[in-house]
C-alpha positions as CSV (number, residue, x, y, z in Angstrom):
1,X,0.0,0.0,0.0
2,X,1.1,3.5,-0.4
3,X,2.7,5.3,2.4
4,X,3.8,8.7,3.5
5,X,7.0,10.1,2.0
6,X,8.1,10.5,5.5
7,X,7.3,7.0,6.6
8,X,8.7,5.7,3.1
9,X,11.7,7.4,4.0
10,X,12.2,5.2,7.2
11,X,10.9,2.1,5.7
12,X,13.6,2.2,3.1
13,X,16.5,2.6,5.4
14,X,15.2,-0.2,7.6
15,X,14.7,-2.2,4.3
16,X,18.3,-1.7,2.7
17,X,20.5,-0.9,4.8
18,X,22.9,0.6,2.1
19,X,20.1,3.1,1.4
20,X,23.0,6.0,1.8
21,X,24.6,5.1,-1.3
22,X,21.3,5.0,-3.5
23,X,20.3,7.8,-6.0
24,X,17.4,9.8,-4.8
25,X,16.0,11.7,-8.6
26,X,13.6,14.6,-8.6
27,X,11.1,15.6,-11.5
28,X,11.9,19.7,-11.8
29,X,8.8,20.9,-14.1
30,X,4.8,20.9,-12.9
31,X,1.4,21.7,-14.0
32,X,0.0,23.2,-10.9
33,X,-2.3,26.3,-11.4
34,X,-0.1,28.6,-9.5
35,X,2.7,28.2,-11.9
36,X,2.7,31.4,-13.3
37,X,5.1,29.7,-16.4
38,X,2.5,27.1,-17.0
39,X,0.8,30.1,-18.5
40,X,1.1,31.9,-21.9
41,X,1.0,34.9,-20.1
42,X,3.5,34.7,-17.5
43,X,1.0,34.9,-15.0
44,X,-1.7,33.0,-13.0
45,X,-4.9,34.4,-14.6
46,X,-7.3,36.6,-12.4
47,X,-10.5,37.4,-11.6
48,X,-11.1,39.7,-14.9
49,X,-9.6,36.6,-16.9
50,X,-10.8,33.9,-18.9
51,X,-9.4,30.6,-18.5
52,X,-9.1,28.4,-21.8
53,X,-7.4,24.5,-21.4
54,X,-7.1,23.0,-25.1
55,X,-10.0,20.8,-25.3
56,X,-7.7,18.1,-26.7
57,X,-5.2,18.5,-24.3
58,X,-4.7,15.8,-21.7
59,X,-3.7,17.4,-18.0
60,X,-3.9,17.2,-14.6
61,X,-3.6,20.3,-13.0
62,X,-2.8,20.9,-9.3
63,X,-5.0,23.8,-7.5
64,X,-3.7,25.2,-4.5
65,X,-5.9,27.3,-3.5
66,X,-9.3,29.3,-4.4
67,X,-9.8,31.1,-7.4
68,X,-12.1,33.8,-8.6
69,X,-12.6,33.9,-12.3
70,X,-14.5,35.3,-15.6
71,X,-14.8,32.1,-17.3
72,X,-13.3,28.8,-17.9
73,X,-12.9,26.4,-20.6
74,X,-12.1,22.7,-19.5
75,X,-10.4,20.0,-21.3
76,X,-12.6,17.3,-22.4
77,X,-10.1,14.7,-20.7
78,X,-8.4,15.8,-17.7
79,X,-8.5,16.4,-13.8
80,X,-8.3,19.4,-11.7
81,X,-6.7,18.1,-8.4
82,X,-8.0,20.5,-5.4
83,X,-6.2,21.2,-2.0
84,X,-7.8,21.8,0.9
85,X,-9.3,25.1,0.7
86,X,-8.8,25.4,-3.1
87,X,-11.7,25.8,-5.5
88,X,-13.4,28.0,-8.0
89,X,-15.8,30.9,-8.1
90,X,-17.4,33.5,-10.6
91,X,-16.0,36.6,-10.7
92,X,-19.2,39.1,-9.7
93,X,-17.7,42.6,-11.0
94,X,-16.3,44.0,-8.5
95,X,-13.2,45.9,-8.5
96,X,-9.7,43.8,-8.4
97,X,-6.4,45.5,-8.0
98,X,-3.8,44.7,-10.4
99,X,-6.5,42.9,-12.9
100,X,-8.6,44.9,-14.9
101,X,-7.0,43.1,-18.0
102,X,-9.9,40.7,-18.9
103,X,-7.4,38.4,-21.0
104,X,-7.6,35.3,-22.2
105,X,-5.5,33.3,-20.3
106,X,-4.3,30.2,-21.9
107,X,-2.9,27.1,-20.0
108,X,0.9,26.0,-21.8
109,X,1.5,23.2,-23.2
110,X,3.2,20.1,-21.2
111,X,3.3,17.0,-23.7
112,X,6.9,18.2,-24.4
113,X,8.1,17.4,-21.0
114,X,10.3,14.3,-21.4
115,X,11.1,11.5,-19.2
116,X,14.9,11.0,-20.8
117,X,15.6,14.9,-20.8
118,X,18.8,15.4,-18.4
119,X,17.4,19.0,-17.6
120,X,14.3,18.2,-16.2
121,X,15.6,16.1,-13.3
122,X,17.9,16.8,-10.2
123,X,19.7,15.0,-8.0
124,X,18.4,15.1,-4.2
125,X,18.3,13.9,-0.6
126,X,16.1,11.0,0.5
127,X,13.7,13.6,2.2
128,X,13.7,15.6,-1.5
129,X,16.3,18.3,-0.6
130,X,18.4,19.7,-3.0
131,X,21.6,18.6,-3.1
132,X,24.9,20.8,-3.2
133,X,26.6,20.1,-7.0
134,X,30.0,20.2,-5.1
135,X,32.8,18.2,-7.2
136,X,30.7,15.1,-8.2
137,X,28.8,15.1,-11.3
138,X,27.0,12.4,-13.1
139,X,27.6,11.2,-17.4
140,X,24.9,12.6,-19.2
141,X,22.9,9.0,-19.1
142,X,23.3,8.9,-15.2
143,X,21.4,12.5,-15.2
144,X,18.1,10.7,-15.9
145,X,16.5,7.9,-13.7
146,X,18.8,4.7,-13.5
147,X,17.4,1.1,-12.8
148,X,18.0,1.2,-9.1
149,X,17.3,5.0,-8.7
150,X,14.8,6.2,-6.3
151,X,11.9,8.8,-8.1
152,X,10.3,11.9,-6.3
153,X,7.9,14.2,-7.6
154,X,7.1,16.9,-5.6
155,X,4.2,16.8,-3.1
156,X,1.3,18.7,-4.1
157,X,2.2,18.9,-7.4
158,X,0.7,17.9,-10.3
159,X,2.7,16.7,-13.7
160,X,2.7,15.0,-17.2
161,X,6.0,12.9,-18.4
162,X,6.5,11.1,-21.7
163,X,8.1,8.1,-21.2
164,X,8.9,7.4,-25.0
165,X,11.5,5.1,-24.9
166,X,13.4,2.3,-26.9
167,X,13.0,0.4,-24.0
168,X,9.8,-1.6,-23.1
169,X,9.9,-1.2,-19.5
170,X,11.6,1.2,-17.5
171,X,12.9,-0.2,-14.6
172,X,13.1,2.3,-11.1
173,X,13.5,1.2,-7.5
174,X,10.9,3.7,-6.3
175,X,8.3,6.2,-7.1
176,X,6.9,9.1,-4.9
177,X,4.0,11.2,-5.8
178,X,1.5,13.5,-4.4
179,X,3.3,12.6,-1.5
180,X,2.8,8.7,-1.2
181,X,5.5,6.3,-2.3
182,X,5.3,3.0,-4.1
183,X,8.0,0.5,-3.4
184,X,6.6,-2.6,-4.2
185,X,5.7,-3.6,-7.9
186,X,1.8,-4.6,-6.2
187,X,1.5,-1.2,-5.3
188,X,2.3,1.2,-8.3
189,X,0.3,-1.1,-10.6
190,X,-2.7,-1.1,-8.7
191,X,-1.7,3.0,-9.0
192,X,-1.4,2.5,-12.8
193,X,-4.9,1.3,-13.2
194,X,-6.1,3.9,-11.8
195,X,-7.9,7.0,-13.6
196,X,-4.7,9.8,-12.7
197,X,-1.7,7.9,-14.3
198,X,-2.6,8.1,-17.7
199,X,-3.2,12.1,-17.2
200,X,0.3,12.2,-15.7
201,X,2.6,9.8,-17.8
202,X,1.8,9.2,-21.8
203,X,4.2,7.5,-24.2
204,X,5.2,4.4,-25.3
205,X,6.9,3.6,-22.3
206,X,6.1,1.8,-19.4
207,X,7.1,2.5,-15.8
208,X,7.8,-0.7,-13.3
209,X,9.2,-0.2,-9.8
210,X,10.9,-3.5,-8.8
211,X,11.4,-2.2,-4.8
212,X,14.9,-3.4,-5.1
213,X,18.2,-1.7,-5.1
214,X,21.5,-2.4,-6.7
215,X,22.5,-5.9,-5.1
216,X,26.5,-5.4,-6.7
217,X,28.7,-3.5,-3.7
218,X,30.8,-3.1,-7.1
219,X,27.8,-1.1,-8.6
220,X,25.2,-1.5,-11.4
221,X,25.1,-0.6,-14.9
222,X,22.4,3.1,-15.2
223,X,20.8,0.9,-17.9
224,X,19.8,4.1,-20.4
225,X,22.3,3.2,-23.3
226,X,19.4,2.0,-25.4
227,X,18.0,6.2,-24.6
228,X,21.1,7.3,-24.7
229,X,20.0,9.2,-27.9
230,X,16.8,10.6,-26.6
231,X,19.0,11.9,-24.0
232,X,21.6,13.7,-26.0
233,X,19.0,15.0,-28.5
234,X,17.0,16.9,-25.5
235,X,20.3,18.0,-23.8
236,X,21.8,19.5,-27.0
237,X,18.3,21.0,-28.3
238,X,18.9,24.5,-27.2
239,X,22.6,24.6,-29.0
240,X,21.2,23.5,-32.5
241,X,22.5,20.1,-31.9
242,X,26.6,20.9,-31.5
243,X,28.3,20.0,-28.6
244,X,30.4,23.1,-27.1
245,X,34.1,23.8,-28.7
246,X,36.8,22.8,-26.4
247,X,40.4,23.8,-26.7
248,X,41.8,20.1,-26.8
249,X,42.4,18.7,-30.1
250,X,41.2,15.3,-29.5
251,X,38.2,15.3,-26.5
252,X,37.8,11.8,-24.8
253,X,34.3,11.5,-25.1
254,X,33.7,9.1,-22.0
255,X,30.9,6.4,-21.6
256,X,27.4,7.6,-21.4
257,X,28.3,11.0,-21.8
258,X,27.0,13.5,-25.1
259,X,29.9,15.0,-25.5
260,X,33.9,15.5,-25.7
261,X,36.0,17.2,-22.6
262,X,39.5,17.9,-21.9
263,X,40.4,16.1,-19.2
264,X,41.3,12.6,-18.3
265,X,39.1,9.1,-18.2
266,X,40.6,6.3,-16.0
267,X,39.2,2.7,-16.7
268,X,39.3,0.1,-13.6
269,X,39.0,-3.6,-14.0
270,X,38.1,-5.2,-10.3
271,X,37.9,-7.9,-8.7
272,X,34.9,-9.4,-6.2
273,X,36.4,-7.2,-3.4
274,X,35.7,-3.8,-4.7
275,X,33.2,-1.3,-3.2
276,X,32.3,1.3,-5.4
277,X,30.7,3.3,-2.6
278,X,33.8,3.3,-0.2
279,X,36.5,3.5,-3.5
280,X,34.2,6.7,-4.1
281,X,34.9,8.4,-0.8
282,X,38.3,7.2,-0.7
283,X,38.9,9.5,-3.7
284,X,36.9,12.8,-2.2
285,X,38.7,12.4,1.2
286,X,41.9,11.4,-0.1
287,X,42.0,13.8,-3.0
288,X,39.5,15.6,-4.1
289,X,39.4,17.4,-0.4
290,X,43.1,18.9,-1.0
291,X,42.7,22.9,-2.0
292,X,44.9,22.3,-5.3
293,X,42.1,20.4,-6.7
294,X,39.4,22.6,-5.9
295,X,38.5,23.4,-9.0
296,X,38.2,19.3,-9.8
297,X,34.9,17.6,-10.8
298,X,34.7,13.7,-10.8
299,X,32.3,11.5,-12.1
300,X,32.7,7.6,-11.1
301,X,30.5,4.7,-12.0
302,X,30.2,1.1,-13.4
303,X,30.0,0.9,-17.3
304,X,29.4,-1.8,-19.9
305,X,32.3,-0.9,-22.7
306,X,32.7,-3.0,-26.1
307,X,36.2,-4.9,-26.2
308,X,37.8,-5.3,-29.3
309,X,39.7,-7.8,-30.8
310,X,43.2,-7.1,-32.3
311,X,42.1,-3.5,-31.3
312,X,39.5,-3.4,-34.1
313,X,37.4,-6.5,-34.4
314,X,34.2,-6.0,-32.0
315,X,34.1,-9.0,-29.5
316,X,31.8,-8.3,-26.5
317,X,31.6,-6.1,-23.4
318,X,32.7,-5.9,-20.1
319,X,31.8,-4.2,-17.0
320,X,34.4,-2.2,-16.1
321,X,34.4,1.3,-13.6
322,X,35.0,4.4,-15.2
323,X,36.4,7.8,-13.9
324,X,35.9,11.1,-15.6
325,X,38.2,14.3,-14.1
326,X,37.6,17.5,-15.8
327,X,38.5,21.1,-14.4
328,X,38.3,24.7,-14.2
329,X,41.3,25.7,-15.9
330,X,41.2,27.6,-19.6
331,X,43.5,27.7,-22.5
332,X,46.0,25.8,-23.0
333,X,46.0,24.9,-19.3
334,X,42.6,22.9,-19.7
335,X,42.7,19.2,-18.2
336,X,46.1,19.6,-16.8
337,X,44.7,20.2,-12.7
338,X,42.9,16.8,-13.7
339,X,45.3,14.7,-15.2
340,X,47.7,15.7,-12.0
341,X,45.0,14.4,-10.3
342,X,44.3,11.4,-12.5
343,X,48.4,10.5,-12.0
344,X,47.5,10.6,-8.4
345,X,45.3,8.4,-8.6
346,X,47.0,6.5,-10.6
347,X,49.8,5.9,-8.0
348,X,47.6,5.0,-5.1
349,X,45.9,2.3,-7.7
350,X,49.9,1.3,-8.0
351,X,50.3,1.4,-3.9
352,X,47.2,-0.1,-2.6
353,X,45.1,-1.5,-5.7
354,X,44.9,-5.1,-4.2
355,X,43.8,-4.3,-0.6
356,X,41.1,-1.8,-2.9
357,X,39.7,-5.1,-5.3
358,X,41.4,-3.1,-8.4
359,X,43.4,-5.6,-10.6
360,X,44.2,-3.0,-13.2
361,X,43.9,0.8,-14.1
362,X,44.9,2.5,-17.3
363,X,44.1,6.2,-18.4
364,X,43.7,8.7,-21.2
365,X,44.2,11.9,-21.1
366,X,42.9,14.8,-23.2
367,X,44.7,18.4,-22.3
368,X,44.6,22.3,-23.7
369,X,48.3,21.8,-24.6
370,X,50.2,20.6,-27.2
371,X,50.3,16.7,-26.2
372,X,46.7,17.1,-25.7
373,X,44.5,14.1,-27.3
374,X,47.5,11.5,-26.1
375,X,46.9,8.6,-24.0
376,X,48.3,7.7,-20.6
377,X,51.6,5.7,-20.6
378,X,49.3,2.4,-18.9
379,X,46.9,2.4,-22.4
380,X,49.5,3.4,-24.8
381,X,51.5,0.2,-25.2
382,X,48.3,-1.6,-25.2
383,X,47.1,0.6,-27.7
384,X,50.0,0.5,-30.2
385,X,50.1,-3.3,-29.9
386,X,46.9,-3.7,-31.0
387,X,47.4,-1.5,-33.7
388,X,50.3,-3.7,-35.0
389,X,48.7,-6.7,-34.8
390,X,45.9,-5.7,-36.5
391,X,47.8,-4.8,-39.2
392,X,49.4,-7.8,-39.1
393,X,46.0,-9.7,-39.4
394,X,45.1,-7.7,-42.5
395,X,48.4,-8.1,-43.9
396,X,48.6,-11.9,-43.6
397,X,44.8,-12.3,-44.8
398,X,45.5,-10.3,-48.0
399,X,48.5,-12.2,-48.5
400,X,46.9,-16.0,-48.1
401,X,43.5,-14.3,-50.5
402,X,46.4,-13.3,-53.4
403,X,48.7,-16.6,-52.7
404,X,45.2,-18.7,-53.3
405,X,44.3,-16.6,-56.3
406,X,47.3,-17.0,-57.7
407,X,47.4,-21.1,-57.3
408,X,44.2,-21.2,-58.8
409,X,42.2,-21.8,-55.8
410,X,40.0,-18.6,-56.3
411,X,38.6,-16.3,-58.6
């Protein structure tokens, strides 16, 4: 059954105990009726005004309070959700401060609101506070709702989502709304039957909450590579579709994210003994926390990346962690506070990588100055050997196609 977002709160740290590490996501937009931008006037309407909702238009619409107005036209599908208090009455003529207007005051359209668009989501505390954007940041695919992620939208609030996706079912840990929470896949599809779901999500998608978090102390796989276009196509909308120019010559564009950066990307192989949760706050306490890299961001988390055989021949994928280090610097001078940090790192992987459950590290590094685009010394001997025996590969095919040609045994 639904609870309380309080009591959901406490039932999930009682539940999983490793509810700290989770990832608590908030839906940013609304359709409440005291939005003044859910209006195409940039205002709530009053009493002079007349209220038009397309009659097309499916909404629900949040009302927090009471309202004296002109006229209204409602949609022919839709809800208006009242608070206590809240409601509706007919203007009677009298005088009103400030509104003396007598527009037409049109609701705004929500259908573009979508589920996989990075901007519309934030990341926040269990109880739905916002949190600090300090030195961690998320790949662009980590921005939206992840598998074992946690889902809050606002209390008294009202909303519509499209949930086009290339996947069939989303999968979430958790759902709050209207300030009850569903943990339990029972739960939210008794809730999806209901009459106010299909007002609040549309698309070809399908929510499912599975009530179960990440069971991997090494972590789990976000799960939105199959979206991962829907997500770059929304974040990139506003700049015509171009991701920003950056100084380096050759960006590392890392896993899951839309675009290049200067900076560096370490890859981790592990073993059974790794925790992703305490190697993270190893790094901030041990690193991050020194004033030199202050101006340091770092994004950490498990990936799925293709291998390759003889560096070029697709053979399958492996989970592996990733780290992303970008900075503050400019110029010619972009990346280089990260890849100092990223050869930090790289030592204490050297030092201590065992007793961590890290069985190898290598990095690439991407910088404002001259050598920028190279890779670290740990990937470049791997890389170049690949490279040669590739070559190889295609030498010695092209040589046994032309020696069998030439005997005769093909045309």
């Amino acid at each position: 059954l639904p609870v309380t977002l309080v009591d959901w709160v406490a039932l999930i740290s009682l539940i999983f105990p490793a509810a700290a590490a989770a990832a608590y996501k908030q839906w940013i937009p609304n359709t409440n009726f005291e939005t003044a931008s859910n209006w195409d006037k940039g205002r709530i309407p009053c009493a002079s005004d007349a209220v038009h909702f397309e009659k097309n238009k499916i909404i629900s619409v949040f009302v927090r309070s009471p309202h004296v107005l002109t006229d209204m036209y409602l949609p022919l599908n839709g809800e208006l959700v009242l608070a206590s208090g809240a409601g509706f009455a007919a203007f009677d003529g009298s005088w009103d401060p400030g509104c003396d207007s007598g527009a037409i005051v049109r609701f705004a359209d929500a259908e573009h609101h979508a589920w996989f668009d990075p901007t519309l989501w934030q990341s926040v505390s269990p109880g739905g506070e916002l949190e600090p954007s300090g030195q961690i940041f998320s790949v662009d695919e980590e921005r939206v709702p992840c598998h074992y992620d946690d889902i809050i939208f606002q209390p008294e609030t009202s909303f519509r989502v499209n949930v086009d996706s290339s996947q069939q079912v989303i999968h979430l840990r958790s759902i709050s709304l209207m300030g009850q929470a569903f943990s339990s896949p029972e739960a939210w599809a008794e809730y999806l039957r209901g009459s106010s779901a299909s007002l609040q999500f549309h698309g070809n998608g399908t929510l499912q909450v599975t009530g179960t978090g990440c069971p991997d102390k090494s972590g789990c796989v976000c799960g939105n590579t199959l979206d991962g276009h829907r997500i770059c196509a929304a974040l990139l909308e506003g700049s015509g579709r171009q991701c920003p120019a950056l100084t380096c010559q050759s960006p590392l564009k890392p896993h899951g994210h839309c675009c290049g950066v200067c900076g560096v990307t370490i890859s981790l192989d592990f073993t059974p003994d790794f925790d992703l949760q305490k190697y993270r706050d190893r790094l901030v306490q041990a690193f991050l926390s020194q004033p030199k890299y202050a101006g340091t961001q770092m994004a950490i988390s498990k990936v799925h990346k293709a291998q390759t055989f003889l560096g070029f021949i697709p053979r399958s994928s492996t989970p592996l962690i990733q780290i992303v280090l970008i900075d503050d610097e400019v110029g010619a001078q972009s990346g280089t506070t990260a890849e100092q940090l990223a050869t930090d790192i790289m030592e204490d992987i050297k030092q201590h990588g065992e007793a961590l459950g890290i069985s190898n590290g290598k990095m690439e590094v991407a910088t404002g100055s001259t050598s920028n685009g190279q890779l670290g010394s740990h990937a470049v001997s791997r890389t170049t050997a690949g490279t040669v025996m590739g070559l190889l590969f295609i030498f010695l095919l092209l040589g046994g196609v032309f020696f069998l040609h030439r005997r005769g045994k093909l045309r």
